[in-house]
C-alpha positions as CSV (number, residue, x, y, z in Angstrom):
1,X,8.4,-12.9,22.4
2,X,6.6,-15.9,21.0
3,X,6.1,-17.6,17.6
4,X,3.0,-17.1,15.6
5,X,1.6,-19.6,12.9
6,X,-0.5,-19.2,10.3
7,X,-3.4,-21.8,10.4
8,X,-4.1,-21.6,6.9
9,X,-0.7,-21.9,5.1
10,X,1.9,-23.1,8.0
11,X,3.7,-19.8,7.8
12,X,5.5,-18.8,10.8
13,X,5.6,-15.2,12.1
14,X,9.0,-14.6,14.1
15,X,9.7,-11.4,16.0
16,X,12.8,-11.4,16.3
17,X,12.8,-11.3,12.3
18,X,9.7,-9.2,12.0
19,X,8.2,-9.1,8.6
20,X,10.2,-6.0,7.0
21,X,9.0,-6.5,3.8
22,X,5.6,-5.1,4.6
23,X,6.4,-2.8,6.6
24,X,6.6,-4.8,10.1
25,X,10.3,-3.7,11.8
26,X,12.6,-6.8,13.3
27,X,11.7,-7.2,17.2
28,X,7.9,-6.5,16.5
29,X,5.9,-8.9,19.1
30,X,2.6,-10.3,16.9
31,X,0.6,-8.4,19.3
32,X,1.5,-5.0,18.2
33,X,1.4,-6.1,14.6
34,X,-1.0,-3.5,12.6
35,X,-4.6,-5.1,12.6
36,X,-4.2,-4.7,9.3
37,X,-1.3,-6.6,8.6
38,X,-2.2,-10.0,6.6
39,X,-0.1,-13.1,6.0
40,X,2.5,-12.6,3.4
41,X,2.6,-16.0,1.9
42,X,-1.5,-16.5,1.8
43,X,-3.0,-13.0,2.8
44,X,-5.3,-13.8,5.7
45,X,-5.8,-11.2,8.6
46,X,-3.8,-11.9,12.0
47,X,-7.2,-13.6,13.7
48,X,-6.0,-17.0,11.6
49,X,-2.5,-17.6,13.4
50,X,-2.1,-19.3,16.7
51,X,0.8,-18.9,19.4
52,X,3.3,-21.6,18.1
């Protein structure tokens, strides 16, 4: 599973971590992410990261 960044703020979506916090379970890849899902530091949608 690879790293996703955001392009906007530099934030850096891990799987192995997941994003718990809103609702995204450690050991999600960014692929099955919700669509809805948005950065949690700047709030834009998953079309603005970029495989790290």
């Amino acid at each position: 599973m690879k790293n996703y960044v955001c392009d906007v703020c530099g934030y850096v979506y891990d799987p192995t971590a997941g994003d718990p916090d809103n609702g995204v379970a450690p050991g999600t890849a960014f692929e099955n992410v919700p669509e809805d899902w948005v950065c949690p530091l700047c709030g834009v949608g998953k079309d603005q990261f970029s495989e790290e």
